[in-house]
N, CA, C and O atoms as a Maestro MAE file, in Angstrom:
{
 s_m_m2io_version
 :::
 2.0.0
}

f_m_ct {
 s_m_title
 :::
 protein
 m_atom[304] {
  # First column is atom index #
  i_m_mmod_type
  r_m_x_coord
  r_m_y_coord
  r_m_z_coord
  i_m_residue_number
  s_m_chain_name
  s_m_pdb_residue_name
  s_m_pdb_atom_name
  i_m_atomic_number
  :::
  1 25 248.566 32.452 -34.653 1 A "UNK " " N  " 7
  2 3 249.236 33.591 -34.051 1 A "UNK " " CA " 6
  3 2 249.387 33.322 -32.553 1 A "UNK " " C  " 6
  4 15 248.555 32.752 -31.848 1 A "UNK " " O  " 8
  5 25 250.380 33.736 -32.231 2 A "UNK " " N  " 7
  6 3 250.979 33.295 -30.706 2 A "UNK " " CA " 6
  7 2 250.291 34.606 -29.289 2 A "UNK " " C  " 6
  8 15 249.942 35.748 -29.588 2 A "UNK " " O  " 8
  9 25 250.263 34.230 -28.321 3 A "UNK " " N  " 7
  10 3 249.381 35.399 -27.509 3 A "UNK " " CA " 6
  11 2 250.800 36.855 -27.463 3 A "UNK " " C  " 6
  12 15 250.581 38.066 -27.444 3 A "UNK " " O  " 8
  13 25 252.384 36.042 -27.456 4 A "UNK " " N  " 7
  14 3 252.816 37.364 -27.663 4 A "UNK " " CA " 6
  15 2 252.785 38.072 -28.287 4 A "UNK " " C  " 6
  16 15 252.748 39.194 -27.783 4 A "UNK " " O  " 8
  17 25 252.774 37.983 -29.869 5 A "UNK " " N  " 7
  18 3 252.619 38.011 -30.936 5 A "UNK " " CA " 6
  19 2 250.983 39.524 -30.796 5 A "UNK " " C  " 6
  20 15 250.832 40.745 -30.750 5 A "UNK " " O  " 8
  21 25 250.219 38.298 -30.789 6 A "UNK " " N  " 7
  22 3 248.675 39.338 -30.312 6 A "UNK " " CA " 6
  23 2 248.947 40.083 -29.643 6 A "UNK " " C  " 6
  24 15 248.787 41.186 -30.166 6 A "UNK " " O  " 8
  25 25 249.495 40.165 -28.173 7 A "UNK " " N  " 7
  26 3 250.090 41.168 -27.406 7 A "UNK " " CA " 6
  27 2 250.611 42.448 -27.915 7 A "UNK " " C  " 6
  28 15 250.198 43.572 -27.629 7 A "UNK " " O  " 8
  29 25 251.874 42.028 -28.955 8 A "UNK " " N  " 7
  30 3 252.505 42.938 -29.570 8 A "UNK " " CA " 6
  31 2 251.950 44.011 -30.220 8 A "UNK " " C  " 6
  32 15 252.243 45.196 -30.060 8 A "UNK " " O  " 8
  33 25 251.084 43.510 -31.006 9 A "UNK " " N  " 7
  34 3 249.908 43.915 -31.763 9 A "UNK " " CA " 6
  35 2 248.871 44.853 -31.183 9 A "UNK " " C  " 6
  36 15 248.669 45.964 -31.675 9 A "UNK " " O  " 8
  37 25 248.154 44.344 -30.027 10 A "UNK " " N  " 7
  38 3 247.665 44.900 -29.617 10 A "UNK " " CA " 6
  39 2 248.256 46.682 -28.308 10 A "UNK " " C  " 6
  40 15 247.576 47.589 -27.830 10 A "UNK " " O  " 8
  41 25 249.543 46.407 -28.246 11 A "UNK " " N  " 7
  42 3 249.866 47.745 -27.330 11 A "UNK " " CA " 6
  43 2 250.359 48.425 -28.815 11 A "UNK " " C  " 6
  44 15 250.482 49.645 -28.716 11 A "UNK " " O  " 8
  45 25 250.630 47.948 -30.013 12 A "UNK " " N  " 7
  46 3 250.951 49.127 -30.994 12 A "UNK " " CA " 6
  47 2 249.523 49.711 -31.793 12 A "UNK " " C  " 6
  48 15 249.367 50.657 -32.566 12 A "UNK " " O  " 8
  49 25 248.618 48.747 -31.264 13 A "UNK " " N  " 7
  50 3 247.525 49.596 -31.609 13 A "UNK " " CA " 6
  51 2 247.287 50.622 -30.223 13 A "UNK " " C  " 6
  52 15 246.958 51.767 -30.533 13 A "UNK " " O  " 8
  53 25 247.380 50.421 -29.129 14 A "UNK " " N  " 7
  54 3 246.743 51.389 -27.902 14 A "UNK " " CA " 6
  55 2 248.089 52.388 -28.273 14 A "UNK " " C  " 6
  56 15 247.891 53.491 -27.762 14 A "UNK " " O  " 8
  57 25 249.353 52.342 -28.981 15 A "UNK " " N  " 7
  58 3 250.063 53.629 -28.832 15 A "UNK " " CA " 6
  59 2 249.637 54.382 -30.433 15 A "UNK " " C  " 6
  60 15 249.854 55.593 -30.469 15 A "UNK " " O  " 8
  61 25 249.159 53.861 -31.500 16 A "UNK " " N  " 7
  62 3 248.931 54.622 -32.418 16 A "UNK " " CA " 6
  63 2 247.884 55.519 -31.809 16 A "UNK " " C  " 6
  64 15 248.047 56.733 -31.692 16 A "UNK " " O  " 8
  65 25 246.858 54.905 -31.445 17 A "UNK " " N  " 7
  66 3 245.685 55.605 -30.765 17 A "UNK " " CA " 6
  67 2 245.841 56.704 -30.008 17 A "UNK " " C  " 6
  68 15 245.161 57.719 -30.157 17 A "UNK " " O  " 8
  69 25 246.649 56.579 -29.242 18 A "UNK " " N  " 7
  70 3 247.252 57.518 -28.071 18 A "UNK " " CA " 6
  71 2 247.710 58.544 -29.149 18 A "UNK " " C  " 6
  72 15 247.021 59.564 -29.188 18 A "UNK " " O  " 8
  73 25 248.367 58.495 -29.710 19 A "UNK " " N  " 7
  74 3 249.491 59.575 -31.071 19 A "UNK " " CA " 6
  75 2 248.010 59.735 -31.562 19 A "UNK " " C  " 6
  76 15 247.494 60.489 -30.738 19 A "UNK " " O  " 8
  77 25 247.119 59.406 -32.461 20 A "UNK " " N  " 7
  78 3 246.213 59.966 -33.159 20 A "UNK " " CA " 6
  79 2 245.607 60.965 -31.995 20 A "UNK " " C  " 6
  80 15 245.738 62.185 -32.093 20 A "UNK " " O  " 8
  81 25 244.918 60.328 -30.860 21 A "UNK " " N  " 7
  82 3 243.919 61.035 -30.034 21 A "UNK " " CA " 6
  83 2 244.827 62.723 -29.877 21 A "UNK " " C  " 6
  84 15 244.307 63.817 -30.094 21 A "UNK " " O  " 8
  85 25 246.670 62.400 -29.326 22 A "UNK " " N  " 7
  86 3 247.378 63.384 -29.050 22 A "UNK " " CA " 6
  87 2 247.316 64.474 -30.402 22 A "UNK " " C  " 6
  88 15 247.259 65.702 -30.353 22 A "UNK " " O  " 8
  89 25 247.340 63.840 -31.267 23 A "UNK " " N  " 7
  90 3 247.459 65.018 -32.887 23 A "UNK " " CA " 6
  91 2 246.172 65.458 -32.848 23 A "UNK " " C  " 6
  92 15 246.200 66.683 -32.726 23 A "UNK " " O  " 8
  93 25 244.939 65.003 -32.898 24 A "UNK " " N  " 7
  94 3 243.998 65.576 -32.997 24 A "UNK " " CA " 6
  95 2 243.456 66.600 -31.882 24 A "UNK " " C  " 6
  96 15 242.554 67.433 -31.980 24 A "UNK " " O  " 8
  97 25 244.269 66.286 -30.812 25 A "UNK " " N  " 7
  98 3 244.323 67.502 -29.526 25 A "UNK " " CA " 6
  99 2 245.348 68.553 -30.373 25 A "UNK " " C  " 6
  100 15 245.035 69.598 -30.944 25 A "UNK " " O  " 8
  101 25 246.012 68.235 -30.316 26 A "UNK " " N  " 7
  102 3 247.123 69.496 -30.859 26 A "UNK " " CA " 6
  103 2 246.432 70.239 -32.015 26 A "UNK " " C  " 6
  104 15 246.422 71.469 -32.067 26 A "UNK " " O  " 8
  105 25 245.898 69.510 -32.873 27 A "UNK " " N  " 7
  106 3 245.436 70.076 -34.261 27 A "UNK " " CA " 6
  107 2 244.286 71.421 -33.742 27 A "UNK " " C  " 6
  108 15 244.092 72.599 -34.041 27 A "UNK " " O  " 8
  109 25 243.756 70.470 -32.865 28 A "UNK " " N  " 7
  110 3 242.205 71.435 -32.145 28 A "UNK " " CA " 6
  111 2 242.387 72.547 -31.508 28 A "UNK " " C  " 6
  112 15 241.630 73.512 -31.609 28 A "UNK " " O  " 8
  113 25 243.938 72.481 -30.429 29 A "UNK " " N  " 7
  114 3 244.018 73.671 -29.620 29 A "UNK " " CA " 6
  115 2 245.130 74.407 -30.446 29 A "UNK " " C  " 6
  116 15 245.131 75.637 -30.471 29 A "UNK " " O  " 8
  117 25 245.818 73.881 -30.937 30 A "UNK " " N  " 7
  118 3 247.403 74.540 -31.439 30 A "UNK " " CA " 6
  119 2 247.581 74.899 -32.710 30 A "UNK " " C  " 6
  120 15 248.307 75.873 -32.904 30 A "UNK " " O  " 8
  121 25 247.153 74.416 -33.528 31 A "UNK " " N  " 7
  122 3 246.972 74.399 -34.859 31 A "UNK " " CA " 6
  123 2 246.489 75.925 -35.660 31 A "UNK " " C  " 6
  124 15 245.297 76.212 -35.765 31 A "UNK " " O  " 8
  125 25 247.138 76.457 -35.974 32 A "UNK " " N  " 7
  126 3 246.473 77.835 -36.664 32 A "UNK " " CA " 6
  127 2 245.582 77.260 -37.896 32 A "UNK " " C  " 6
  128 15 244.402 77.597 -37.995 32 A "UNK " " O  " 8
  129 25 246.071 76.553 -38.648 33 A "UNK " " N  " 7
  130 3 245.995 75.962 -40.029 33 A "UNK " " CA " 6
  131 2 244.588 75.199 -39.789 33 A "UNK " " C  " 6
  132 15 243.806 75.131 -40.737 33 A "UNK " " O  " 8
  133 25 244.258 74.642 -38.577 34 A "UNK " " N  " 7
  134 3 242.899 74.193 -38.708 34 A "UNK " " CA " 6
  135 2 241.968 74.980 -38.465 34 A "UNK " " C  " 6
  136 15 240.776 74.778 -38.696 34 A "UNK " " O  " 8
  137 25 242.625 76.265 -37.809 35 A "UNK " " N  " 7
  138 3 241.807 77.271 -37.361 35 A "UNK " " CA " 6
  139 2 241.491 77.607 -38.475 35 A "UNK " " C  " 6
  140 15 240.313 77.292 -38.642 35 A "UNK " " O  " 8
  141 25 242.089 78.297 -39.737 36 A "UNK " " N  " 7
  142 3 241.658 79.094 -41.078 36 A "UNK " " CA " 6
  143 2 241.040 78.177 -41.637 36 A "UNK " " C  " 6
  144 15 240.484 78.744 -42.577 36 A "UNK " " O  " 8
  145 25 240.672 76.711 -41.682 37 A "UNK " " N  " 7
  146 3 240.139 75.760 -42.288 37 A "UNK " " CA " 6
  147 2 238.595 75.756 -41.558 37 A "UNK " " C  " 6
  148 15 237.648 75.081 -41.960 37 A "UNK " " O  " 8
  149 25 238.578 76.623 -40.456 38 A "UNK " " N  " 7
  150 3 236.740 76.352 -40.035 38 A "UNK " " CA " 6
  151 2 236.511 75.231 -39.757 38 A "UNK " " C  " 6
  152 15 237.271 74.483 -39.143 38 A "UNK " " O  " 8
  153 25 235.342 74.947 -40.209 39 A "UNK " " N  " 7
  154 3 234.514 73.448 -39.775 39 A "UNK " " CA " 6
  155 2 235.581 72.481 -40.426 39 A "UNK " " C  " 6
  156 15 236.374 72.044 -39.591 39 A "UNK " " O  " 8
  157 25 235.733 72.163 -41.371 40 A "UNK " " N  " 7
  158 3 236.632 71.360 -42.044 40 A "UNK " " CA " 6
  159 2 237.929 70.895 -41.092 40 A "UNK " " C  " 6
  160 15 238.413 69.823 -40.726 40 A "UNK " " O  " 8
  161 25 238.161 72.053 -40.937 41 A "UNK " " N  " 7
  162 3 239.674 71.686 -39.926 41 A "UNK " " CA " 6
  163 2 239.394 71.366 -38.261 41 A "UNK " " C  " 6
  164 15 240.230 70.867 -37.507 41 A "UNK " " O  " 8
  165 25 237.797 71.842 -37.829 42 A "UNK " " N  " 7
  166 3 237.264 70.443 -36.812 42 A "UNK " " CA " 6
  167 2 236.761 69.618 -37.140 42 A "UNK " " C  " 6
  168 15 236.629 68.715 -36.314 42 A "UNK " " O  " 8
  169 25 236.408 69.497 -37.975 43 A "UNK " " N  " 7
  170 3 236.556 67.216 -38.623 43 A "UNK " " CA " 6
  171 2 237.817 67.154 -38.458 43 A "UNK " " C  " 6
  172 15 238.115 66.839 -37.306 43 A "UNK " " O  " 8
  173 25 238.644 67.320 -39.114 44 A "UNK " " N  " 7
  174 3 239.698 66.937 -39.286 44 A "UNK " " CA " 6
  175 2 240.296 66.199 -37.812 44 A "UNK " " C  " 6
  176 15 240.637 65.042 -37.565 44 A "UNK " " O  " 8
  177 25 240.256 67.168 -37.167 45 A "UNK " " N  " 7
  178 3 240.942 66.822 -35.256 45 A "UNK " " CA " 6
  179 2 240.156 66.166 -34.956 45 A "UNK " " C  " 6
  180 15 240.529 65.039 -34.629 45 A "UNK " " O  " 8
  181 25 238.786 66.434 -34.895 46 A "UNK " " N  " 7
  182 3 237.719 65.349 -34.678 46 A "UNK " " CA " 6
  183 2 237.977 64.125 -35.136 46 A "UNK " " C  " 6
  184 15 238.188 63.277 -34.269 46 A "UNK " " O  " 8
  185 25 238.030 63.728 -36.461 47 A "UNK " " N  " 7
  186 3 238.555 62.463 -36.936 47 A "UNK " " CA " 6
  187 2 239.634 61.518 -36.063 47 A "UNK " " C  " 6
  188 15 239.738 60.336 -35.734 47 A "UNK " " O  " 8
  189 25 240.300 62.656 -35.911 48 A "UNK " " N  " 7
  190 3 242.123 62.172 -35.512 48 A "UNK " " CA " 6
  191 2 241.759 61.448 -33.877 48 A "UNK " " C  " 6
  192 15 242.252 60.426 -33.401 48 A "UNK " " O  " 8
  193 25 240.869 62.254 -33.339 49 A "UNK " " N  " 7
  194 3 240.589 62.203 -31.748 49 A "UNK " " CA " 6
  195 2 239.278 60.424 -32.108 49 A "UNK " " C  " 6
  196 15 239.210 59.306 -31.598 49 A "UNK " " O  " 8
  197 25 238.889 60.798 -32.680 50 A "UNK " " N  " 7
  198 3 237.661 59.480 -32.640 50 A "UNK " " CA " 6
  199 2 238.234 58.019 -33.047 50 A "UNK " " C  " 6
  200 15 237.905 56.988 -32.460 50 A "UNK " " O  " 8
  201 25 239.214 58.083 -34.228 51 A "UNK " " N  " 7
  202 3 239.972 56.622 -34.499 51 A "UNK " " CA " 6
  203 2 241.003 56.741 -33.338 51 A "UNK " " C  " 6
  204 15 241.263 55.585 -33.007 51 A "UNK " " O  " 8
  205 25 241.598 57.482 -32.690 52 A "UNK " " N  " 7
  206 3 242.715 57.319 -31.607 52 A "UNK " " CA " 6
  207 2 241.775 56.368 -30.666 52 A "UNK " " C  " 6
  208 15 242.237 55.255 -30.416 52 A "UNK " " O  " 8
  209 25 240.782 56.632 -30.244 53 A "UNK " " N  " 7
  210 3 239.932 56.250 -29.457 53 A "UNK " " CA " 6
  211 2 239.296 54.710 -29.839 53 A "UNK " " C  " 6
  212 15 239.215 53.706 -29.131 53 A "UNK " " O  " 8
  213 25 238.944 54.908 -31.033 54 A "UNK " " N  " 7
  214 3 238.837 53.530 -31.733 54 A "UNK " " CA " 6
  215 2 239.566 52.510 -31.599 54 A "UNK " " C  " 6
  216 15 239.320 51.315 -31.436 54 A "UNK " " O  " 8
  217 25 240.740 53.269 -31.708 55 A "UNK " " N  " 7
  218 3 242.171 52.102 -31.701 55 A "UNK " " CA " 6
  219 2 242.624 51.365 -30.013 55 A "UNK " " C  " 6
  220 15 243.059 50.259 -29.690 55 A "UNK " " O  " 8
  221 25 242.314 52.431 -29.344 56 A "UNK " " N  " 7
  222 3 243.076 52.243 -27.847 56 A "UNK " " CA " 6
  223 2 242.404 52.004 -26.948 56 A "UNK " " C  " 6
  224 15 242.933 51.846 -25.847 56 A "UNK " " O  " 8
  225 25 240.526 51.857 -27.157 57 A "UNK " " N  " 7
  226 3 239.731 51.467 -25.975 57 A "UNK " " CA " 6
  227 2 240.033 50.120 -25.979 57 A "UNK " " C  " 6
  228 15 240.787 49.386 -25.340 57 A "UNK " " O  " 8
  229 25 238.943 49.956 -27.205 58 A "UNK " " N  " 7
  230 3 238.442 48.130 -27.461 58 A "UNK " " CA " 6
  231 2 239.934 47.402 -27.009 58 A "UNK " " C  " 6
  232 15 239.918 46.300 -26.461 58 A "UNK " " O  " 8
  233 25 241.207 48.111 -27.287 59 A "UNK " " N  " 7
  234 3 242.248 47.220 -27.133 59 A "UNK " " CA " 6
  235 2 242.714 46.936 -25.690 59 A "UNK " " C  " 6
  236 15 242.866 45.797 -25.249 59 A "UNK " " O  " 8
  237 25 242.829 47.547 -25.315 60 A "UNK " " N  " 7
  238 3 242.850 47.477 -23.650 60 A "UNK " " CA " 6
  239 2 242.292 46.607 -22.704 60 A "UNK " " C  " 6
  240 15 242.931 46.004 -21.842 60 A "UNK " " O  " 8
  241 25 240.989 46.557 -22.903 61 A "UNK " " N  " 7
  242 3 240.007 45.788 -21.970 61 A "UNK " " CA " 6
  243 2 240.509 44.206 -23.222 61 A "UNK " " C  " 6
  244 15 240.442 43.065 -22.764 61 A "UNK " " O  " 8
  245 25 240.812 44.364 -24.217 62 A "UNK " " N  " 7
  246 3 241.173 42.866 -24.527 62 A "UNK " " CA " 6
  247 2 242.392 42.633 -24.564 62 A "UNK " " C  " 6
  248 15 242.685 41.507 -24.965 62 A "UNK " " O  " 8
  249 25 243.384 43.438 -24.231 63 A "UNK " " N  " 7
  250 3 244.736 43.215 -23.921 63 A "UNK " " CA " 6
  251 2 244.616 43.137 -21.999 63 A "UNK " " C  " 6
  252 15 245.565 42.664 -21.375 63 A "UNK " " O  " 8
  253 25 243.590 43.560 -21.393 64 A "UNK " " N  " 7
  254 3 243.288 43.224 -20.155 64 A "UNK " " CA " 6
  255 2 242.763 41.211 -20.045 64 A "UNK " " C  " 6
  256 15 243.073 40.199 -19.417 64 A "UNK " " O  " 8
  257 25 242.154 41.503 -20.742 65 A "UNK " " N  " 7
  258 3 241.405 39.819 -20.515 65 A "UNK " " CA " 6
  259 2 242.862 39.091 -20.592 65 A "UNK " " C  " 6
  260 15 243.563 38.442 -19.816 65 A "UNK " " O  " 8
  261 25 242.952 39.591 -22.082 66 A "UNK " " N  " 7
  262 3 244.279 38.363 -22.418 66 A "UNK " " CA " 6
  263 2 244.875 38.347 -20.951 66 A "UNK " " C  " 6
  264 15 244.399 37.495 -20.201 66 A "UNK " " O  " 8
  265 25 245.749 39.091 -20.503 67 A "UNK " " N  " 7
  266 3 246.656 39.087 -19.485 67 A "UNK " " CA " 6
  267 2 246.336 38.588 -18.441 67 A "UNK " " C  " 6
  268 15 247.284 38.108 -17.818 67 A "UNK " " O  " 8
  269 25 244.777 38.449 -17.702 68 A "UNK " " N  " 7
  270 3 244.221 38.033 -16.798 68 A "UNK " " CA " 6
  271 2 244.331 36.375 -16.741 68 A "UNK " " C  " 6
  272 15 244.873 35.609 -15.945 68 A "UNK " " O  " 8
  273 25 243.404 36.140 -18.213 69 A "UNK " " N  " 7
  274 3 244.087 34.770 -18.493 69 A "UNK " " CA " 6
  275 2 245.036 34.436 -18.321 69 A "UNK " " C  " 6
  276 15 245.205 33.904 -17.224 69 A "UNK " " O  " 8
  277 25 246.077 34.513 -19.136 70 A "UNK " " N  " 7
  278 3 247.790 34.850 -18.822 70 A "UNK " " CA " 6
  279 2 248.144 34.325 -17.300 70 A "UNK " " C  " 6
  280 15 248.787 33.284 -17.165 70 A "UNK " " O  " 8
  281 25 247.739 35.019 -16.258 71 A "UNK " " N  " 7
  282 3 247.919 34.796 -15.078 71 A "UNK " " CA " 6
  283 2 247.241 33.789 -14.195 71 A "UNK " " C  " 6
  284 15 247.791 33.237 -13.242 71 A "UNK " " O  " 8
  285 25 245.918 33.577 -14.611 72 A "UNK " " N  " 7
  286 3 245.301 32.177 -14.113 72 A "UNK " " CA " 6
  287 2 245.508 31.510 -14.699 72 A "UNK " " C  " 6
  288 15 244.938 30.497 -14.293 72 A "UNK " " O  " 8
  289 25 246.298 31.217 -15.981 73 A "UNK " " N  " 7
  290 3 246.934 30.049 -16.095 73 A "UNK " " CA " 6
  291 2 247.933 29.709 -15.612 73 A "UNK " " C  " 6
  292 15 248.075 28.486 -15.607 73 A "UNK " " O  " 8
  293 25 249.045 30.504 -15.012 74 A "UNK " " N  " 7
  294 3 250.217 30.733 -14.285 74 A "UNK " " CA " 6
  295 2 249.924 30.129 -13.212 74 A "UNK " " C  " 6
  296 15 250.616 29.187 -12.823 74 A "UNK " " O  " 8
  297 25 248.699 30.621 -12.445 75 A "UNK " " N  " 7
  298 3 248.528 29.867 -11.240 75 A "UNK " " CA " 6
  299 2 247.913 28.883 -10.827 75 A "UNK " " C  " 6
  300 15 247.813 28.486 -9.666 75 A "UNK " " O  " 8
  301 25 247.233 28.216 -12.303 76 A "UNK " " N  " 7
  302 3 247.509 26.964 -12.046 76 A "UNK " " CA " 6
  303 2 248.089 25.606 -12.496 76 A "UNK " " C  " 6
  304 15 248.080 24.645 -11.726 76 A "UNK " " O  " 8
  :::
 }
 m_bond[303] {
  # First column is bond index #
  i_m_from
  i_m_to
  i_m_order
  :::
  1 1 2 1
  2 2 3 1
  3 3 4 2
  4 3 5 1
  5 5 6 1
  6 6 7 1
  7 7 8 2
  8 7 9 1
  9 9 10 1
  10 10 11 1
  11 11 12 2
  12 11 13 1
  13 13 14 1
  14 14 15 1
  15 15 16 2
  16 15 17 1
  17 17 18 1
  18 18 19 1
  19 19 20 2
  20 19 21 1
  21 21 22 1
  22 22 23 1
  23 23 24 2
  24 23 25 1
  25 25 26 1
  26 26 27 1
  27 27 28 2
  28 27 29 1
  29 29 30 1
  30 30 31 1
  31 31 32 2
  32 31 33 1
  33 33 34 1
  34 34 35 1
  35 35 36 2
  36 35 37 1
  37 37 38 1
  38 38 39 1
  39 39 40 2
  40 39 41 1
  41 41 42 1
  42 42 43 1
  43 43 44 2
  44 43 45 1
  45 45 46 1
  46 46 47 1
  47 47 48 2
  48 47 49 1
  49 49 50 1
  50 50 51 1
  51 51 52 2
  52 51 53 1
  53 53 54 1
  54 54 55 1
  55 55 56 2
  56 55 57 1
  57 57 58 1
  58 58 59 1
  59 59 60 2
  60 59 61 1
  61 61 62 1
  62 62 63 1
  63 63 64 2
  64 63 65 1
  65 65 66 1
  66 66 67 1
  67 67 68 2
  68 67 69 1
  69 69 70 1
  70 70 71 1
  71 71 72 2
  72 71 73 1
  73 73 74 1
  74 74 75 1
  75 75 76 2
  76 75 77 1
  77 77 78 1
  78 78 79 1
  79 79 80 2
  80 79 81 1
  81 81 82 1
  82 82 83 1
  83 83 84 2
  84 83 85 1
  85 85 86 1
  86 86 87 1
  87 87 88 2
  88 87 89 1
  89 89 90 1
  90 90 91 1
  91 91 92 2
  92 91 93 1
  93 93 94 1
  94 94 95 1
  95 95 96 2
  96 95 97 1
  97 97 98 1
  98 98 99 1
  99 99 100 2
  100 99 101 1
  101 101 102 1
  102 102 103 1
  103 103 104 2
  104 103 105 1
  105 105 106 1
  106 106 107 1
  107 107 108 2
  108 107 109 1
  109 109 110 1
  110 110 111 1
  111 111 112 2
  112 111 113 1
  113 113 114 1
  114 114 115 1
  115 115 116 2
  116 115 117 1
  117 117 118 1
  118 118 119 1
  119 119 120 2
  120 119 121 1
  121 121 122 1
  122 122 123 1
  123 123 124 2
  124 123 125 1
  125 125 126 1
  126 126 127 1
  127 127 128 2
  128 127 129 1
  129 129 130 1
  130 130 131 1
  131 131 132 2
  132 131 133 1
  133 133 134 1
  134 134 135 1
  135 135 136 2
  136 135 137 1
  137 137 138 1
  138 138 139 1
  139 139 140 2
  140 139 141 1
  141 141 142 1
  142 142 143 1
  143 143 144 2
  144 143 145 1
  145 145 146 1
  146 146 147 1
  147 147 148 2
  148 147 149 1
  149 149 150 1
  150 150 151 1
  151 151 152 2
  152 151 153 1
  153 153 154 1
  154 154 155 1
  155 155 156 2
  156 155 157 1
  157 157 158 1
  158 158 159 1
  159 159 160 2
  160 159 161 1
  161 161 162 1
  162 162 163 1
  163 163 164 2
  164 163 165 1
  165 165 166 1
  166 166 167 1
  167 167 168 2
  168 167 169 1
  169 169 170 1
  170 170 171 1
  171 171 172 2
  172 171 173 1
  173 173 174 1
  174 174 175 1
  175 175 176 2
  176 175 177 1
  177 177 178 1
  178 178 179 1
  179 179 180 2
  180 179 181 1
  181 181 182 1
  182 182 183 1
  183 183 184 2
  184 183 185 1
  185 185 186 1
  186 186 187 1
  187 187 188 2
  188 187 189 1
  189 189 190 1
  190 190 191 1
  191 191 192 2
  192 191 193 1
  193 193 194 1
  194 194 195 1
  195 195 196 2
  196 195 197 1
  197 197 198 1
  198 198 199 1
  199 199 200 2
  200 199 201 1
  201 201 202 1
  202 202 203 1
  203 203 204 2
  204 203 205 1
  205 205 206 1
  206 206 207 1
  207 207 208 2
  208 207 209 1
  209 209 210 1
  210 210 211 1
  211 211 212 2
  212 211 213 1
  213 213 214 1
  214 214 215 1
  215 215 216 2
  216 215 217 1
  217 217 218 1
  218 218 219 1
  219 219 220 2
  220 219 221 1
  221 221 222 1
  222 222 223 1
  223 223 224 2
  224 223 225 1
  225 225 226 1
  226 226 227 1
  227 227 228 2
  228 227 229 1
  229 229 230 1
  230 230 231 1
  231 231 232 2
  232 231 233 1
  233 233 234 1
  234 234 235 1
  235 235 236 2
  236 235 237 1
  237 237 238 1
  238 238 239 1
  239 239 240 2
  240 239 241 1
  241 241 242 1
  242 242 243 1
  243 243 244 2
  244 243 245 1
  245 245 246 1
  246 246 247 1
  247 247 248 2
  248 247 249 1
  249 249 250 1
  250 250 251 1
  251 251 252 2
  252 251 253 1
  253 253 254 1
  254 254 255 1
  255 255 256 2
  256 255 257 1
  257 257 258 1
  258 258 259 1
  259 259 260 2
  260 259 261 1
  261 261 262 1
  262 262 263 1
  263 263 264 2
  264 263 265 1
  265 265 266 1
  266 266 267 1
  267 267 268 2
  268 267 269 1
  269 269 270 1
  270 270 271 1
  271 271 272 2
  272 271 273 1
  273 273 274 1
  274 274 275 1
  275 275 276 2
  276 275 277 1
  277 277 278 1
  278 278 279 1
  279 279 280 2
  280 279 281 1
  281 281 282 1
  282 282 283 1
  283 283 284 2
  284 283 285 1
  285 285 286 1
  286 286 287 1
  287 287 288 2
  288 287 289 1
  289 289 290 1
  290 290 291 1
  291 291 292 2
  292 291 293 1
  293 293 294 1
  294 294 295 1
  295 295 296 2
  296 295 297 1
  297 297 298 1
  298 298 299 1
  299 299 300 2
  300 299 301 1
  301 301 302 1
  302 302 303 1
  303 303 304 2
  :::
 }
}
C-alpha cells in the first residue's frame, strides 16, 4: 500500500469519526426519540460519540507522523 493511498484512508477515517462523534451529539441534545428511549437511547449517543473518537484520535497523530516524515524526507 502506497503512503497516499494510507493517507486516503486515514482522513476518511478522521471524517467518519467526526460524523459519528457529530450524530451522537445530535442524538444526545436533539433527539426526542432518544429521549423516550431513557438509558438505552444514552448508550446509544454514547456509542456514536466513543467510536467517532476511536476513529479520529489514533488517526491523526498517525496521519501527523506520516506527514512529518513526508517532509523530512523532502528535505533531504
Amino acid at each position: 500500500m502506497t503512503d497516499d493511498k494510507l493517507v486516503l484512508i486515514l482522513k476518511c477515517s478522521i471524517c467518519v469519526g467526526i460524523c459519528l462523534i457529530s450524530l451522537g451529539i445530535y442524538l444526545h441534545n436533539f433527539s426526542e426519540m432518544m429521549e423516550e428511549m431513557g438509558v438505552t437511547g444514552i448508550i446509544i449517543s454514547a456509542v456514536c460519540v466513543a467510536f467517532g473518537m476511536a476513529l479520529s484520535l489514533p488517526t491523526k497523530m498517525y496521519l501527523t507522523f506520516i506527514l512529518v516524515q513526508r517532509e523530512v524526507e523532502k528535505q533531504k
